[in-house]
PyMOL commands that place a pseudoatom at each C-alpha (Angstrom):
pseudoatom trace, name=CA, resn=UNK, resi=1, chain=A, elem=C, hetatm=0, pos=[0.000, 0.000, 0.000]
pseudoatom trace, name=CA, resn=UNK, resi=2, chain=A, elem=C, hetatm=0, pos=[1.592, 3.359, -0.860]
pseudoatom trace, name=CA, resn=UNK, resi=3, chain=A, elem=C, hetatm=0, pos=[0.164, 6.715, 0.411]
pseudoatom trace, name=CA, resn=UNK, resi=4, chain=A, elem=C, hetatm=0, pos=[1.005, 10.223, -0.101]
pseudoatom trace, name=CA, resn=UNK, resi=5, chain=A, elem=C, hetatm=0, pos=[0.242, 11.488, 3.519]
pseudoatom trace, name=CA, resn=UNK, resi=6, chain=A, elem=C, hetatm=0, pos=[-0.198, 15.215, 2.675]
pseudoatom trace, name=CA, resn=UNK, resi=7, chain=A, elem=C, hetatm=0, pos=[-3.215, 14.535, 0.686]
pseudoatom trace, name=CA, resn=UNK, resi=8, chain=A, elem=C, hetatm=0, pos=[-4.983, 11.107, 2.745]
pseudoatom trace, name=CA, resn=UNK, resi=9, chain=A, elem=C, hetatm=0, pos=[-4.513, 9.690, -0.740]
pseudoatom trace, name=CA, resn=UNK, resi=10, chain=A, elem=C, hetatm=0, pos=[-3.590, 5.597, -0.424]
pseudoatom trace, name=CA, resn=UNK, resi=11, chain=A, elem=C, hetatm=0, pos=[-3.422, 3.246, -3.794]
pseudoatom trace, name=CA, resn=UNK, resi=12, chain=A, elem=C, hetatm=0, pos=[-2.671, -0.138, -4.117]
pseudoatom trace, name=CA, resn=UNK, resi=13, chain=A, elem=C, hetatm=0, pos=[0.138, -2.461, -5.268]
pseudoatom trace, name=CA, resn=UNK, resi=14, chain=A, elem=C, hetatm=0, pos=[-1.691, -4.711, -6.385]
pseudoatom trace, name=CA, resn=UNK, resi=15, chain=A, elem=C, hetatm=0, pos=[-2.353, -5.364, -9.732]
pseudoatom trace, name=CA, resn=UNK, resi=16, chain=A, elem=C, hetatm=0, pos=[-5.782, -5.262, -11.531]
pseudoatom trace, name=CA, resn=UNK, resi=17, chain=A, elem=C, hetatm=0, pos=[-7.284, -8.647, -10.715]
pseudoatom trace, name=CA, resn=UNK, resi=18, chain=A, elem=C, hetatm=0, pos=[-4.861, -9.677, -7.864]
pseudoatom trace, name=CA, resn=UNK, resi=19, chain=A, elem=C, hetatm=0, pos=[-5.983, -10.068, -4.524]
pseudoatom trace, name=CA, resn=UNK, resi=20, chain=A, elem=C, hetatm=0, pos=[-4.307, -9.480, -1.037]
pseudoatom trace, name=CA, resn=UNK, resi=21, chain=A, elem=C, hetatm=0, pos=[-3.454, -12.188, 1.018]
pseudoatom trace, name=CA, resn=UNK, resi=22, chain=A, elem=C, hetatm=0, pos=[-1.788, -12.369, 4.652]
pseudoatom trace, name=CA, resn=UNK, resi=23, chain=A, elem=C, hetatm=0, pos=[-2.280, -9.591, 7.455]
pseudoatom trace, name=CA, resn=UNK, resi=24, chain=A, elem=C, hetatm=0, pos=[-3.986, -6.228, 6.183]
pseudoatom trace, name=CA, resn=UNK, resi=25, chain=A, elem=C, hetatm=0, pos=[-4.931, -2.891, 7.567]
pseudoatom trace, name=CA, resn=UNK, resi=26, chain=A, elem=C, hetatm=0, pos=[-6.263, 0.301, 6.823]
pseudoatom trace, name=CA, resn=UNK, resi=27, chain=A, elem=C, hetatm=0, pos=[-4.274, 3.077, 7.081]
pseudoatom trace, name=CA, resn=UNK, resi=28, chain=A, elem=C, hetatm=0, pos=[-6.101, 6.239, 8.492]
pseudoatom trace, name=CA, resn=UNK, resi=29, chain=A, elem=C, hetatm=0, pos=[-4.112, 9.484, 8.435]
pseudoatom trace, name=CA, resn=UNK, resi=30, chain=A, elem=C, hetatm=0, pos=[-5.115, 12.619, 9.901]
pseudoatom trace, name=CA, resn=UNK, resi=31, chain=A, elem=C, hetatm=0, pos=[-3.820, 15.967, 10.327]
pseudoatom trace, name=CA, resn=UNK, resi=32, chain=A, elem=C, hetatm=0, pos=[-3.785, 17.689, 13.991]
pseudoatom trace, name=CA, resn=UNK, resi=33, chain=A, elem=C, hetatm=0, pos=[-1.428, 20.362, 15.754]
pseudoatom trace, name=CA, resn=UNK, resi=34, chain=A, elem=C, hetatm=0, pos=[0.205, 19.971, 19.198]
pseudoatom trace, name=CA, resn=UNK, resi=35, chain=A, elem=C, hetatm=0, pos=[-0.801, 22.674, 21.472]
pseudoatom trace, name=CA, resn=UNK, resi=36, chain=A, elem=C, hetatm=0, pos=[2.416, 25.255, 20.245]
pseudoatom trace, name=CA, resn=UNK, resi=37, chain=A, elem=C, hetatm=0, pos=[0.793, 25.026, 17.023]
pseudoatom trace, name=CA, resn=UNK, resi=38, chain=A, elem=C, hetatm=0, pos=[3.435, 22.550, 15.310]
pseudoatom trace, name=CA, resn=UNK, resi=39, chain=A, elem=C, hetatm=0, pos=[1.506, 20.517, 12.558]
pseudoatom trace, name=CA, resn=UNK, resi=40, chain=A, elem=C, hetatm=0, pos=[1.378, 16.870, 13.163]
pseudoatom trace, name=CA, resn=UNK, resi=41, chain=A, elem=C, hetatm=0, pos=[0.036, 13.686, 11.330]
pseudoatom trace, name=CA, resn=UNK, resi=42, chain=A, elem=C, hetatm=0, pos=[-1.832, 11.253, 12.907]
pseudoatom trace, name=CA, resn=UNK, resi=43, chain=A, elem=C, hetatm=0, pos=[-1.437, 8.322, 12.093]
pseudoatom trace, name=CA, resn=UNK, resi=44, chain=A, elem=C, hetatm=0, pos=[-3.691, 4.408, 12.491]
pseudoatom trace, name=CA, resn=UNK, resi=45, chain=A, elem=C, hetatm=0, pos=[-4.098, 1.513, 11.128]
pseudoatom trace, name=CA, resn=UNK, resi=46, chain=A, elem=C, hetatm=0, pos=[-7.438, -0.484, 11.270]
pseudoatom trace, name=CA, resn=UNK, resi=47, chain=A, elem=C, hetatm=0, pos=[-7.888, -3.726, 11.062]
pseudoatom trace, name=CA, resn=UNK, resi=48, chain=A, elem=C, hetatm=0, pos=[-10.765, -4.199, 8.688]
pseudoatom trace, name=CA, resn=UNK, resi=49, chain=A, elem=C, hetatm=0, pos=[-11.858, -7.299, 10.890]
pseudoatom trace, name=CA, resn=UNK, resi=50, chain=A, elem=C, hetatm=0, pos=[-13.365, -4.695, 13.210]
pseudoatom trace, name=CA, resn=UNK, resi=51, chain=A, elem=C, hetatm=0, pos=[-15.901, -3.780, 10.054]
pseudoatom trace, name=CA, resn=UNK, resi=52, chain=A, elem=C, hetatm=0, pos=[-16.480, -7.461, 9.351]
pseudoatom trace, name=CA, resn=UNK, resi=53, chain=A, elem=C, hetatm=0, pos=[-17.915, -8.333, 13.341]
pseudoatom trace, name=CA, resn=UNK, resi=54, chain=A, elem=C, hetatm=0, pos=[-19.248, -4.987, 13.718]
pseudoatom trace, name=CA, resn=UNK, resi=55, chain=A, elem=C, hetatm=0, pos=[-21.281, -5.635, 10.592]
pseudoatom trace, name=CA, resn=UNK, resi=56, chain=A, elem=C, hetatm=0, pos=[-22.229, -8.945, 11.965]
pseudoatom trace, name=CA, resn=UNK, resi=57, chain=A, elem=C, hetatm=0, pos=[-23.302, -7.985, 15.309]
pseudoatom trace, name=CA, resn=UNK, resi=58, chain=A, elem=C, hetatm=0, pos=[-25.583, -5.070, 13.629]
pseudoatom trace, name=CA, resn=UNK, resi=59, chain=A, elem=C, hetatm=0, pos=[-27.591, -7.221, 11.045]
pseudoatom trace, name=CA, resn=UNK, resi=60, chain=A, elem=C, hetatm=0, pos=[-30.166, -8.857, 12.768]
pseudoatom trace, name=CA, resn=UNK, resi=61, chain=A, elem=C, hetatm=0, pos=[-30.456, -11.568, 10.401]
pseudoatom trace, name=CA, resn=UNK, resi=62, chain=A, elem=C, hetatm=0, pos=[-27.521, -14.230, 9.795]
pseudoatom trace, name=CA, resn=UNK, resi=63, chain=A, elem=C, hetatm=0, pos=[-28.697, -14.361, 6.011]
pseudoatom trace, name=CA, resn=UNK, resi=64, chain=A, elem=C, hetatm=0, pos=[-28.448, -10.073, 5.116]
pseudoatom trace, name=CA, resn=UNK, resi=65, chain=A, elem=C, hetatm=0, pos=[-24.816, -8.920, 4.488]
pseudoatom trace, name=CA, resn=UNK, resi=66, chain=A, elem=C, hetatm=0, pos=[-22.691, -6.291, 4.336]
pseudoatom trace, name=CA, resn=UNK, resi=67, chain=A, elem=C, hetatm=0, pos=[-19.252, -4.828, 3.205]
pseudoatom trace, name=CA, resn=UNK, resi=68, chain=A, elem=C, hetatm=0, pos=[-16.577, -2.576, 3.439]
pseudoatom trace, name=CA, resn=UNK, resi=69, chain=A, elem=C, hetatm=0, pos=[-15.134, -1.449, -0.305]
pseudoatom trace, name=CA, resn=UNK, resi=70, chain=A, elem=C, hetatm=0, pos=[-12.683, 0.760, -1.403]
pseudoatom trace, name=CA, resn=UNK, resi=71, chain=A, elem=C, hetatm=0, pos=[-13.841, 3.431, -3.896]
pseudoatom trace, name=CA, resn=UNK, resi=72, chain=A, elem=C, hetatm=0, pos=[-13.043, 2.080, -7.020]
pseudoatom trace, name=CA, resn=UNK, resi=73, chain=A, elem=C, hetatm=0, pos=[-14.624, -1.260, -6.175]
pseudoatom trace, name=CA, resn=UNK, resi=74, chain=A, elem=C, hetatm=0, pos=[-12.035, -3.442, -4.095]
pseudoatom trace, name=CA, resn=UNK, resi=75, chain=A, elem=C, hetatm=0, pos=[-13.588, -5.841, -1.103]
pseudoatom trace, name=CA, resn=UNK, resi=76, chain=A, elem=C, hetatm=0, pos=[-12.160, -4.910, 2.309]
pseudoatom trace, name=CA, resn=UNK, resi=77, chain=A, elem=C, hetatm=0, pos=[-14.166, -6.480, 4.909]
pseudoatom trace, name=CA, resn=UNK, resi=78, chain=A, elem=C, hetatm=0, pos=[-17.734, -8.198, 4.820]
pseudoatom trace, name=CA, resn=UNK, resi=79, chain=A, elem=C, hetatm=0, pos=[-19.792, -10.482, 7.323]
pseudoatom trace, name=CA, resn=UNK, resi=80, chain=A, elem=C, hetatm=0, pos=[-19.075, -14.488, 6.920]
pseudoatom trace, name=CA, resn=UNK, resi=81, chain=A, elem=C, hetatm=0, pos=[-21.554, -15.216, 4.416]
pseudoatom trace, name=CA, resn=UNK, resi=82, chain=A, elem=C, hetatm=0, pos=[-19.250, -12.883, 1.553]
pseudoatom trace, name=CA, resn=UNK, resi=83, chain=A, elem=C, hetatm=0, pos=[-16.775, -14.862, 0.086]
pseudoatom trace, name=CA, resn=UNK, resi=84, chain=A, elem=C, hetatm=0, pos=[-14.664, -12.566, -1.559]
pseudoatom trace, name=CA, resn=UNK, resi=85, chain=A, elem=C, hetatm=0, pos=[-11.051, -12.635, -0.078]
pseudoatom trace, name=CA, resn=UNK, resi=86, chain=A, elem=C, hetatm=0, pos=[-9.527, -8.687, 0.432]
pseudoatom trace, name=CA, resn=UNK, resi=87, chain=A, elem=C, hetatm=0, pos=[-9.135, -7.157, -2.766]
pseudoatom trace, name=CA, resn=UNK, resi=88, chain=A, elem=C, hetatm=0, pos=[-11.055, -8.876, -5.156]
pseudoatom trace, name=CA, resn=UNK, resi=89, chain=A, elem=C, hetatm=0, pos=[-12.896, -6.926, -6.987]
pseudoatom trace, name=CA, resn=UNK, resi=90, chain=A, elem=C, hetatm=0, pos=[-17.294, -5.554, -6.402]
pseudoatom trace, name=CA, resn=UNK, resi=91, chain=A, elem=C, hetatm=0, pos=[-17.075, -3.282, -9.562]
pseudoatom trace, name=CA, resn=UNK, resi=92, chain=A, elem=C, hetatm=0, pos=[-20.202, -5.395, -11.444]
pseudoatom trace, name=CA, resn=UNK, resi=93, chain=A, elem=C, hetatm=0, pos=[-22.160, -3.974, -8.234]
pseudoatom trace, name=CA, resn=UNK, resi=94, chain=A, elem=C, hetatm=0, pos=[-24.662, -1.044, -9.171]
pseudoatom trace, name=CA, resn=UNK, resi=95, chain=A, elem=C, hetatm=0, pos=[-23.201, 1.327, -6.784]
pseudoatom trace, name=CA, resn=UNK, resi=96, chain=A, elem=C, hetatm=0, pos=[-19.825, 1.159, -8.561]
pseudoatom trace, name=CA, resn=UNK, resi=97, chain=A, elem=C, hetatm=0, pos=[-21.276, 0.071, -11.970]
pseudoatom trace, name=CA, resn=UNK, resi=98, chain=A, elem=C, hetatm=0, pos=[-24.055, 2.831, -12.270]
pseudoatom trace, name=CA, resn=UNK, resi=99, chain=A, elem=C, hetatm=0, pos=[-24.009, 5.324, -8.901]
pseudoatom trace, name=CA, resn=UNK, resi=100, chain=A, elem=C, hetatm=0, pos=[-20.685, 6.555, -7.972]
pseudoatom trace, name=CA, resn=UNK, resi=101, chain=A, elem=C, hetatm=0, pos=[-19.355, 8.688, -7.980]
pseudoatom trace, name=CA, resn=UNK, resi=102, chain=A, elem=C, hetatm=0, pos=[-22.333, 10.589, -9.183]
pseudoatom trace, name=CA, resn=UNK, resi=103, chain=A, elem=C, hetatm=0, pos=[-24.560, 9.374, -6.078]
pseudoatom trace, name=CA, resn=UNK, resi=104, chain=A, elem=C, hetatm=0, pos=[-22.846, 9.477, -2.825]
pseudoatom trace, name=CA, resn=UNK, resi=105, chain=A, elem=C, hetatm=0, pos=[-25.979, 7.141, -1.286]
pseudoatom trace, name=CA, resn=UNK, resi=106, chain=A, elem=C, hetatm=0, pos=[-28.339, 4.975, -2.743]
pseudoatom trace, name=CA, resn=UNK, resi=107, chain=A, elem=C, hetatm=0, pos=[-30.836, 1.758, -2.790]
pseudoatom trace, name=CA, resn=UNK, resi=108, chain=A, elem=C, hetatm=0, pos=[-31.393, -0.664, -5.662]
pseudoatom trace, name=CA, resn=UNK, resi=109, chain=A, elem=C, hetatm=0, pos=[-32.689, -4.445, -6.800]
pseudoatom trace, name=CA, resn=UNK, resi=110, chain=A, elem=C, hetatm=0, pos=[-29.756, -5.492, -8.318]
pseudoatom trace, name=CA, resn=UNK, resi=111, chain=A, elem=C, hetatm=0, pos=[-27.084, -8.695, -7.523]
pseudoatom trace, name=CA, resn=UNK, resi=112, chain=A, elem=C, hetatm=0, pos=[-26.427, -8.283, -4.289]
pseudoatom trace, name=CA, resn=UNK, resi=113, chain=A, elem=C, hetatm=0, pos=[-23.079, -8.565, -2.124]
pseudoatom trace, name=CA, resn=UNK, resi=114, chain=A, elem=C, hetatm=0, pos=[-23.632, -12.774, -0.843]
pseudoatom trace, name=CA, resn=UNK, resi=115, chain=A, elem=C, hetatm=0, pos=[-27.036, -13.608, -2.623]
pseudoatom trace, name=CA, resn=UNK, resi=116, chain=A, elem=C, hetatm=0, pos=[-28.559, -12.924, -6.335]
pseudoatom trace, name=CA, resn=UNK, resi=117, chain=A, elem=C, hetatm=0, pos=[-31.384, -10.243, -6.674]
pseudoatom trace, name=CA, resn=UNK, resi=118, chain=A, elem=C, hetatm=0, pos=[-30.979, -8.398, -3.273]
pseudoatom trace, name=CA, resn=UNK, resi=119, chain=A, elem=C, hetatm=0, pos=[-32.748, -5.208, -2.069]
pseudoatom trace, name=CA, resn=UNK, resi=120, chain=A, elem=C, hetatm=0, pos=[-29.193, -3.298, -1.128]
pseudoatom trace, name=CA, resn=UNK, resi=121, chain=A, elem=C, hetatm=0, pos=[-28.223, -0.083, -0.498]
pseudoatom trace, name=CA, resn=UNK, resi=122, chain=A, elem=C, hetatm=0, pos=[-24.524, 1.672, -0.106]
pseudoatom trace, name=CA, resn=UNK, resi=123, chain=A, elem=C, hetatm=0, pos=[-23.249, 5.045, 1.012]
pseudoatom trace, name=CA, resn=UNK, resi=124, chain=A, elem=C, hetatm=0, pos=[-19.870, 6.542, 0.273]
pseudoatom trace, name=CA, resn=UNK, resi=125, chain=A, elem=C, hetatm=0, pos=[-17.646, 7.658, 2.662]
pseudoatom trace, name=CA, resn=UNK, resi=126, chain=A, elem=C, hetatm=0, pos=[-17.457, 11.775, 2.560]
pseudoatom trace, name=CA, resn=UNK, resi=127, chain=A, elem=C, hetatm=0, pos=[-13.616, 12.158, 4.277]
pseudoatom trace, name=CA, resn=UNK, resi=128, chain=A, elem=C, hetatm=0, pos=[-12.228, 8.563, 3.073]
pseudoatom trace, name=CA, resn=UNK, resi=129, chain=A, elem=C, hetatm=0, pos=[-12.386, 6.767, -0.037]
pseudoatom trace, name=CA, resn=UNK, resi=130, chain=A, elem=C, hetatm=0, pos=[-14.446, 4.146, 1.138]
pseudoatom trace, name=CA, resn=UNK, resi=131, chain=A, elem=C, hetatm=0, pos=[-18.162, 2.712, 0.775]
pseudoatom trace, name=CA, resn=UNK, resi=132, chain=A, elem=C, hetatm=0, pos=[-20.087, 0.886, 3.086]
pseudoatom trace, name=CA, resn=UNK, resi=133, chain=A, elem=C, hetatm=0, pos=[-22.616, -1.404, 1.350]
pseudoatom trace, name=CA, resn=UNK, resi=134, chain=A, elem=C, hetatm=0, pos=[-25.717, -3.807, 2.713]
pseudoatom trace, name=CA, resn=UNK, resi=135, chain=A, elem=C, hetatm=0, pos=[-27.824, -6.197, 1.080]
pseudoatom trace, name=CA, resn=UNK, resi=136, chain=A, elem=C, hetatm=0, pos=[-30.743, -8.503, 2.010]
pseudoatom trace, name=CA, resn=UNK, resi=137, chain=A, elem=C, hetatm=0, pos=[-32.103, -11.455, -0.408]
pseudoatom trace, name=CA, resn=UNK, resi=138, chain=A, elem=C, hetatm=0, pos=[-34.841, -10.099, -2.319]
pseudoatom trace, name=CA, resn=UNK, resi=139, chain=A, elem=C, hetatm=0, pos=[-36.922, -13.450, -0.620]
pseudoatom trace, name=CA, resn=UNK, resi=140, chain=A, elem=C, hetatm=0, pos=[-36.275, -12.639, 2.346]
pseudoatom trace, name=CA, resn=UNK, resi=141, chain=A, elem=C, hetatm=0, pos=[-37.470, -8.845, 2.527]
pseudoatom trace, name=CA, resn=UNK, resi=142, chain=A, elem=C, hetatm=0, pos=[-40.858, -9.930, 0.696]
pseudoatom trace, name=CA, resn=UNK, resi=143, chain=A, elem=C, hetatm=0, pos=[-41.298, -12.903, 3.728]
pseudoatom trace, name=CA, resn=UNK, resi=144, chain=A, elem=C, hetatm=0, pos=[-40.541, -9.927, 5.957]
pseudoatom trace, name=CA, resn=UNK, resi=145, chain=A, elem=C, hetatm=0, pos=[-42.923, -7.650, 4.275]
pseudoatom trace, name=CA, resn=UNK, resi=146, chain=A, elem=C, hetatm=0, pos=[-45.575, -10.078, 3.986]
pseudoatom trace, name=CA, resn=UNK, resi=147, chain=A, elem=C, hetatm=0, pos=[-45.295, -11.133, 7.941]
pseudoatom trace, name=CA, resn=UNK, resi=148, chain=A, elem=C, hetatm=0, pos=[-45.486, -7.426, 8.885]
pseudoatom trace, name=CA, resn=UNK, resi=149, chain=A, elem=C, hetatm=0, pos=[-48.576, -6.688, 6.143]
pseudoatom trace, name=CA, resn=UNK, resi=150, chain=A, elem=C, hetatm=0, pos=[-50.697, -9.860, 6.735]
pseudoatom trace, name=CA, resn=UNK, resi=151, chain=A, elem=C, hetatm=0, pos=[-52.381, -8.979, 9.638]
pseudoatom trace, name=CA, resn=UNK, resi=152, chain=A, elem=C, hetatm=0, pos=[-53.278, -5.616, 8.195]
pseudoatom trace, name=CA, resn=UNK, resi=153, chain=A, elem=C, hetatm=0, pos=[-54.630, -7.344, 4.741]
pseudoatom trace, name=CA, resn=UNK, resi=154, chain=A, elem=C, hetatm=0, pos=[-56.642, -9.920, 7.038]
pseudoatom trace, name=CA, resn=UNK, resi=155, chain=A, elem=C, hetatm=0, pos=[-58.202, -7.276, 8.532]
pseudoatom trace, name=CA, resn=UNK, resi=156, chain=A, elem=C, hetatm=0, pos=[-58.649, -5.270, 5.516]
pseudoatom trace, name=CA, resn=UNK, resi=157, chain=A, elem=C, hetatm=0, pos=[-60.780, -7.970, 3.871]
pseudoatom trace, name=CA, resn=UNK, resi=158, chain=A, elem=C, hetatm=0, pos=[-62.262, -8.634, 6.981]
pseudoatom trace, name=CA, resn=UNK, resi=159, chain=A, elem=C, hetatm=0, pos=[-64.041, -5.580, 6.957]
pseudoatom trace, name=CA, resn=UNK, resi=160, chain=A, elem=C, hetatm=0, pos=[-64.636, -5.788, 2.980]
pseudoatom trace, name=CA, resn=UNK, resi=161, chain=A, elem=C, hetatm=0, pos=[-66.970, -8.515, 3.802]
pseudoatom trace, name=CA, resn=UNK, resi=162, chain=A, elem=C, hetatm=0, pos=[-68.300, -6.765, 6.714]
pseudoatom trace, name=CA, resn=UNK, resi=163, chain=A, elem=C, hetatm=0, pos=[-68.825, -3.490, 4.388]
pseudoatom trace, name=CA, resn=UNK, resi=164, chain=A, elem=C, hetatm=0, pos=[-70.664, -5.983, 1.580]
pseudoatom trace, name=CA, resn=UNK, resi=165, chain=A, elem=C, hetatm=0, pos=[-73.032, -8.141, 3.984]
pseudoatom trace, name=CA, resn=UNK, resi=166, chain=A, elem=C, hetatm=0, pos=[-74.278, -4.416, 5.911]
pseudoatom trace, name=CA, resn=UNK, resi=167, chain=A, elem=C, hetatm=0, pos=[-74.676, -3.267, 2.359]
pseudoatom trace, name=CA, resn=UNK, resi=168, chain=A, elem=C, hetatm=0, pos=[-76.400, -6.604, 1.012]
pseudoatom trace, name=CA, resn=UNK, resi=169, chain=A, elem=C, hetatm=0, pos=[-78.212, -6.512, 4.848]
pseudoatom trace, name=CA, resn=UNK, resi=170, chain=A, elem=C, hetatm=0, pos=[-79.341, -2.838, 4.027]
pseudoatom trace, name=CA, resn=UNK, resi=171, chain=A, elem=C, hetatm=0, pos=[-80.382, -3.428, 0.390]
pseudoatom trace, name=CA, resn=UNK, resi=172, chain=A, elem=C, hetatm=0, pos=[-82.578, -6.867, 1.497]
pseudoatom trace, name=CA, resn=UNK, resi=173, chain=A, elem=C, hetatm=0, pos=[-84.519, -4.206, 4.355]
pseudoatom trace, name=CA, resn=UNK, resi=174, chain=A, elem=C, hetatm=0, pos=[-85.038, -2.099, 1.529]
pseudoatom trace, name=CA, resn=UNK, resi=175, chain=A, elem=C, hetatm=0, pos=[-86.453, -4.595, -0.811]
pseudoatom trace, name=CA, resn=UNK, resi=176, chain=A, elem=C, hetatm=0, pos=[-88.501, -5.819, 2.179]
pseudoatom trace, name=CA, resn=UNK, resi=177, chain=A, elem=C, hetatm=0, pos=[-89.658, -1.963, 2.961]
pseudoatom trace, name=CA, resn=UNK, resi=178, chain=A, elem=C, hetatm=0, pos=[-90.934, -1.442, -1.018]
pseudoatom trace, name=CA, resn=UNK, resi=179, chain=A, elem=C, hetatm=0, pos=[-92.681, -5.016, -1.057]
pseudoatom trace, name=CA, resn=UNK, resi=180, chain=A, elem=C, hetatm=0, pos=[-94.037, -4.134, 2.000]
pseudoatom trace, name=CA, resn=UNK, resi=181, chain=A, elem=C, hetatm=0, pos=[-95.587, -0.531, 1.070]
pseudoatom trace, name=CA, resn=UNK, resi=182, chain=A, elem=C, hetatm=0, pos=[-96.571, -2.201, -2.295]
pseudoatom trace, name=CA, resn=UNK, resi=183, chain=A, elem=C, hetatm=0, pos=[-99.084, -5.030, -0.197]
pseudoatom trace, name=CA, resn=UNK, resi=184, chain=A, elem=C, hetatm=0, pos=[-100.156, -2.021, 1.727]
pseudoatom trace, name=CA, resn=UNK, resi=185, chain=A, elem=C, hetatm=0, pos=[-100.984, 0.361, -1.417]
pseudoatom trace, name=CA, resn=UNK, resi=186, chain=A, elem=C, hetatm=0, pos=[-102.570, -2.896, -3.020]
pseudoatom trace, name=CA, resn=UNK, resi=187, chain=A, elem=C, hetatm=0, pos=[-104.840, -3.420, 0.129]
pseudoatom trace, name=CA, resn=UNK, resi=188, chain=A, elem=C, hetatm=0, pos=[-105.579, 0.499, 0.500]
pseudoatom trace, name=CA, resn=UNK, resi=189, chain=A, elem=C, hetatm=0, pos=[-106.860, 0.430, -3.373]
pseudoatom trace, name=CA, resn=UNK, resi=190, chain=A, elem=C, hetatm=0, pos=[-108.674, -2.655, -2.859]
pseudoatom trace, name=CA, resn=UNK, resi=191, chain=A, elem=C, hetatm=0, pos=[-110.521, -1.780, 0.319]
pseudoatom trace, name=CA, resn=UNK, resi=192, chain=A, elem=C, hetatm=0, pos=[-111.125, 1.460, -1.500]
pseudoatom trace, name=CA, resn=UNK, resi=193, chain=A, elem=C, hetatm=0, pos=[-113.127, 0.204, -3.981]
for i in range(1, 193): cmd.bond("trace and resi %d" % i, "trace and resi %d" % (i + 1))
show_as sticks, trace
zoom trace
């Protein structure tokens, strides 16, 4: 990794295609000033597995994933069910294929990071060059849509029915109402004559 500190600009060595193996970090440089004004660098470095159990730990469900790229598309860090080693590349993803870096933040129905059509979304990092992406099976969030709608269309079409037997109810008294008023016109003329 090679990175020109004065600008928080870091690129790889690695070739297009080629992906890192062994220990890896991410370097995080930041400029301060001691307290006589002096201008200092500091200076971390991360170790992406922190992304990868944070992300795990935050998803509620063991089947939704998420990931830690670089800008330009490279796999950091992602929960277990990713199996992309560091560095290979997410650039056939919408966010990198279609969104950035137009779009800064987004959702789509697209491939998605562990699964195939996935509801996802990403957002880009504004001080680093880094995006943070998440992605649930497109299955799954219709079974979770339909669990949290079903009561609601039960009881929707509950009270259709209700609504149609008050109206059929309503409409059968007034059919009953007109016969009856015709028997009692009928008998009027008849005793009338």
């Amino acid at each position: 990794l090679t990175c020109d500190w004065s600008s928080d600009v870091c690129s790889s060595d690695l070739e297009a295609g080629e992906t890192a193996s062994g220990p890896s970090f991410l370097p995080v440089a930041l400029p301060a000033a001691d307290p006589s004004g002096r201008a200092l660098l500091l200076v971390a470095a991360v170790n992406p597995d922190f992304f990868a159990n944070y992300y795990e730990q935050a998803l509620s469900d063991p089947a939704d994933s998420a990931a830690l790229a670089s800008f330009d598309g490279r796999f950091i860090a992602g929960t277990s069910n990713i199996t992309l080693a560091p560095g290979e590349s997410l650039a056939r993803l919408a966010p990198f294929a279609r969104f950035l870096p137009e779009r800064e933040h987004g959702s789509y129905e697209d491939e998605g990071l562990a699964t195939g059509l996935a509801l996802s979304a990403f957002r880009a990092s504004r001080t680093q060059p880094l995006v943070v992406l998440v992605s649930q099976s497109h299955a799954q969030t219709m079974r979770e849509w339909l669990d949290a709608v079903r009561w609601g269309v039960l009881l929707a079409v509950a009270l259709e029915v209700l609504v149609i037997l008050l109206t059929l109810w309503a409409w059968r008294g007034a059919r009953q109402c007109e016969a009856a008023e015709r028997r009692l016109r009928d008998q009027l003329r008849l005793s009338s004559e």
